[in-house]
Phi, psi and omega in degrees: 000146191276168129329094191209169187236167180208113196066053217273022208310145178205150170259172197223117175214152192303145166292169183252025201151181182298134179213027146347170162024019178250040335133100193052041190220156174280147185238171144238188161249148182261175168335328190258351171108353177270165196260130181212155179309131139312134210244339206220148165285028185251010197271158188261122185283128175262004187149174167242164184264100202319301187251173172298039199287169179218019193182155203292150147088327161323173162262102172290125172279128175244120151278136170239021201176147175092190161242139204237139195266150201223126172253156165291149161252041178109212202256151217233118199257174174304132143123344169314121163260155179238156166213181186277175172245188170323350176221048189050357170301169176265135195234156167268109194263333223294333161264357191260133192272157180035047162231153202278159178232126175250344181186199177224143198283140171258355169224157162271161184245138162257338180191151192332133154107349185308140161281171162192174186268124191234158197257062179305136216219146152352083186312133194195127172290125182316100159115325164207097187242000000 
């Protein structure tokens, strides 16, 4: 099964910047509270991100709920939590310790840029939630 979303809930919050090609990746927030690509996989995911902003200040759509088509940073089997990596693709977090888990995956990705489908979940750190 492809990549798809379903019951999708999202919040609409200022972007911190140009957020291009950040487009289906886990984002956060910065210190004023704007949405910006995740940069580290230790970063804590507020959701992923539905659009395109393209300026400080846009309206970023964050899903925070529901299931999201999510790209991958490689490959990812079903049932895996994810969290981002270094450019906000979805990682397989489920084994790795003191890293954020934003959701869980419901389609596999086979190889680094796939979409898939993620189940976005309550963000919780590997080992200690």
């Amino acid at each position: 099964m492809g990549a798809y979303e379903r019951n999708l809930e999202t919040i609409p919050l200022p972007a911190g910047g140009d957020l291009t090609g950040s487009q289906y990746r886990f984002v956060t927030l910065d210190a004023d509270g704007k949405v910006i690509a995740c940069s580290a996989d230790t970063d804590i995911p507020t959701g992923i991100l539905q659009n395109e902003p393209h300026a400080e200040d846009e309206v970023a759509d964050v899903g925070i709920g529901g299931i999201s088509i999510c790209i991958a940073g490689g490959p990812i089997d079903e049932g895996k939590g994810v969290g981002p990596n270094a450019t906000g693709k979805a990682e397989d977090h489920t084994t790795v310790g003191d890293k954020y888990i934003g959701g869980r995956a419901i389609t596999a990705a086979g190889a680094d840029k796939d979409q898939f489908s993620v189940l976005i979940a309550p963000v919780a750190i590997r080992g200690h939630a």
